[in-house]
C-alpha positions, -999 to 999 in steps of 0.1 A, spaced: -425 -838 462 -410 -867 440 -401 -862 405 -397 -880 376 -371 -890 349 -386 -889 316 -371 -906 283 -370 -882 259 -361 -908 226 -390 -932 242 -412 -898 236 -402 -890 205 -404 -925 194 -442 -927 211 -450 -893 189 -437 -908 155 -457 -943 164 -491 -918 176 -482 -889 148 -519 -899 131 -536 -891 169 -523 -857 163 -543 -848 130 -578 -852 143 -573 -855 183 -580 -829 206 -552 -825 235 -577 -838 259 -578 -867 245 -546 -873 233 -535 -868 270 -559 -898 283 -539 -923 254 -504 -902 261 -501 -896 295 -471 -875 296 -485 -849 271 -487 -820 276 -502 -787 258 -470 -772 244 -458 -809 228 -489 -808 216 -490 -777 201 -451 -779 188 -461 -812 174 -493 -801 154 -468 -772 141 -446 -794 128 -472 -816 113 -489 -783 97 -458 -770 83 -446 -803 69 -416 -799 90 -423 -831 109 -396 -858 116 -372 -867 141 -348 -843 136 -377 -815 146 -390 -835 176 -355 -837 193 -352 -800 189 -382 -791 203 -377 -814 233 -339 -800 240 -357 -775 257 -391 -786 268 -382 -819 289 
């Protein structure tokens, strides 16, 4: 089985540029315009949007660990 590298700044970047798709999007779609997403981004991200703890600083911590 082959894996994959993913880019964790080109994620991050992708989430700030998509942060509106994250208000009113359910995962299943979000995952058909994002196609690396997957349910725990999406539910650390809505967190972080919720708690008005979102910006980059947040996203990288949440990925040190997730990707």
């Amino acid at each position: 089985m082959a894996g994959f590298t993913v880019n964790k700044t080109q994620i991050i970047d992708d989430i700030i540029e998509n942060k509106e798709l994250f208000y009113g999007e359910q995962f299943s779609n979000l995952k058909s315009k994002l196609s690396w997403m997957d349910a725990g981004i999406y539910m650390d991200v809505r967190g972080l949007i919720r708690s008005n703890n979102f910006d980059r600083k947040n996203l990288e911590i949440i990925f040190r660990s997730k990707v």
